[in-house]
N, C-alpha and C positions, 0 to 999 in steps of 0.2 A: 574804350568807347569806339565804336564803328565811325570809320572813318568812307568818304563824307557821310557828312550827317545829314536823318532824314527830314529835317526840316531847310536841308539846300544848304548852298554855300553863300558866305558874302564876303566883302573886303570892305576897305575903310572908304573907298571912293566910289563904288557902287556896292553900296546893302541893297541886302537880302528883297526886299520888296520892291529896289527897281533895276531888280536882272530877268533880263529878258534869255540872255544865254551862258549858261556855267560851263565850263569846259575843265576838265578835271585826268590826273593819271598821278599811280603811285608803283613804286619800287620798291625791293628789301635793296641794300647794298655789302657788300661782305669785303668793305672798305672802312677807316677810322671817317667820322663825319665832319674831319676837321680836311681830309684829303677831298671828299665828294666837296666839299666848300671852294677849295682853292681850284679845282677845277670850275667850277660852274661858271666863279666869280671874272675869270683870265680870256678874256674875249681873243686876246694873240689866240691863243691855241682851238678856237670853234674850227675851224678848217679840217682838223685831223678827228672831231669824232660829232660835230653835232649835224645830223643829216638835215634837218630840217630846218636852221636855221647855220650854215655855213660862213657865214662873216658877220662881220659887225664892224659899224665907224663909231668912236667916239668924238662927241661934240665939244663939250667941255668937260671939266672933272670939279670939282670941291676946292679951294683955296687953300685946302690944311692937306690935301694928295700929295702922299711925297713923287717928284718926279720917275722912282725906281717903281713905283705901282701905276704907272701913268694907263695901263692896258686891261686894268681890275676895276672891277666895280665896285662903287663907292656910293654913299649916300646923296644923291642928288644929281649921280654921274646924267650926262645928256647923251644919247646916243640912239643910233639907229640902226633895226636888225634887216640884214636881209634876206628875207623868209621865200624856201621854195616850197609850194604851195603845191605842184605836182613834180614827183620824183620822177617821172616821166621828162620834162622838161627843165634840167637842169639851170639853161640858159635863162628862164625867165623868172624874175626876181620881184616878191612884192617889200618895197622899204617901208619899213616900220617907226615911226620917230619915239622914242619913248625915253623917260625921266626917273631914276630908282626914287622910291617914295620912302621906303623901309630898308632898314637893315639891322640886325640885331645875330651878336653872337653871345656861347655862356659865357663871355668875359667884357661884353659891352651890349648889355640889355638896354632897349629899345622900346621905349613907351609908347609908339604911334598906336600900338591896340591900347583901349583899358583894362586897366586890371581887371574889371567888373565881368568886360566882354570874354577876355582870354578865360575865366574864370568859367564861366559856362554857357560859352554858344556855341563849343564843339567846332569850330571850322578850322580854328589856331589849336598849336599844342602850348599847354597852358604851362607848362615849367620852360622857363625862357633860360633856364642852366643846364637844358640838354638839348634846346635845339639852334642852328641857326637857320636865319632865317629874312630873306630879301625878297622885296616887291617892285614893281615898274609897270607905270600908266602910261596911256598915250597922251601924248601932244602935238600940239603944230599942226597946222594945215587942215583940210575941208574933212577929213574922218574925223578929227579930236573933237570937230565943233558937232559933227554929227552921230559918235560914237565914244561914250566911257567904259573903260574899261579898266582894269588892274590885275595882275595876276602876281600870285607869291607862287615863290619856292621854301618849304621847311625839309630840313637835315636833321633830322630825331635822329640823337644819340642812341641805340641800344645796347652797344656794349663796345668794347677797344677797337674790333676791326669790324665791326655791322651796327647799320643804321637803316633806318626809312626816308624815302622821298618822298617828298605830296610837294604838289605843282596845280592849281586851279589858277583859271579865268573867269572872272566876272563881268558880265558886257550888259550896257545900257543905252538907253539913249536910241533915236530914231533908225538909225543905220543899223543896231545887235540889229534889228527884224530880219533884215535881209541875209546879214552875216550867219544868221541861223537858219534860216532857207535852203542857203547856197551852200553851207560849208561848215555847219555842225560835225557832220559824221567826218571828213576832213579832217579837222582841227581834234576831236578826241581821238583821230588813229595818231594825227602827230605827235600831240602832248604825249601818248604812250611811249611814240618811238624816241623824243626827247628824253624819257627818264631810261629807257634802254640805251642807247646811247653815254647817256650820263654812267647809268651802272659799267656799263662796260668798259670805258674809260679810266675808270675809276677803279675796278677791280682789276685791270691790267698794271695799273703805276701800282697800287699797293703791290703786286706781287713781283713786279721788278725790286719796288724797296726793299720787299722780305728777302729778296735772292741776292739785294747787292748788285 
């Protein structure tokens, strides 16, 4: 099935009927999809490969986090990205507050979609035993009340050492108008450059592991 689908993308906090801006980029990766995971998930290490979004604080974590993952994403984790907006100006920084809403790996499957939906609305990959798969909405502050949004990450399994990424934004709410005015074309070169980045990262540790 063509991915996205052309009936548009949705998520569980803004459907399909009240996005005003979808923001979308996918990757092959020639890494195991359980390594592109532990990369995405390890906020310590954004510094050394994600250009577009270079740090991150965490706010709180889950009560059942063990302290040795205190710097991983987790379900419910609280935290804040801080996104450079032009590569151009490294110095200036837009902070993002955002909440993981989803998480789901093949060995702890995650009901937040339905079955109904996974089953055929083409946006999610519908066998939840080969992919994983994390989301994170905004909150807090004068954009959350005036902007919804959600975006996932899926890690499709294709084979021992290659997978795919799909990465989509769903934005709603009074404020997407403007966010898609200003900064559409923006935001789909970064989502691109984010899953380059990811790939690349990702395909450099696998081949350190293969070399030892």
């Amino acid at each position: 099935m063509a991915w996205p689908p052309a009936n548009g993308l949705t998520t569980q906090r803004v459907p399909r009927l009240n996005v005003i801006l979808p923001i979308h980029a996918s990757t092959t990766v020639a890494a195991p999809a359980s390594l592109v995971w532990s990369t995405l998930r390890d906020l310590s290490d954004f510094p050394t490969w994600n250009t577009f979004c270079p740090s991150a604080t965490i706010h709180s974590q889950p009560k059942d986090a063990a302290e040795s993952e205190a710097n991983l994403l987790h379900l419910d984790t609280s935290f804040t990205f801080n996104v450079i907006m032009d590569a151009s100006k490294p110095s200036k920084i837009t902070p993002t507050q955002l909440r993981v809403t989803d998480f789901s790996t093949p060995d702890a499957q995650s009901g937040y979609i339905p079955a109904d939906v996974l089953k055929v609305d083409g946006t999610y990959e519908a066998d939840l035993g080969k992919v994983y798969r994390i989301a994170w909405s905004t909150e807090g502050g004068f954009v959350a009340r005036g902007l919804r949004s959600e975006r996932f990450h899926e890690i499709i399994v294709l084979g021992e050492n290659q997978c795919e990424v799909r990465t989509w934004e769903c934005q709603g709410g009074v404020l997407a108008r403007a966010v898609k005015y200003y900064y559409k074309d923006t935001l789909m070169k970064k989502f691109a450059e984010w899953c380059e980045d990811l790939k690349r990262e990702s395909e450099r540790r696998a081949q350190n592991e293969a070399t030892g």
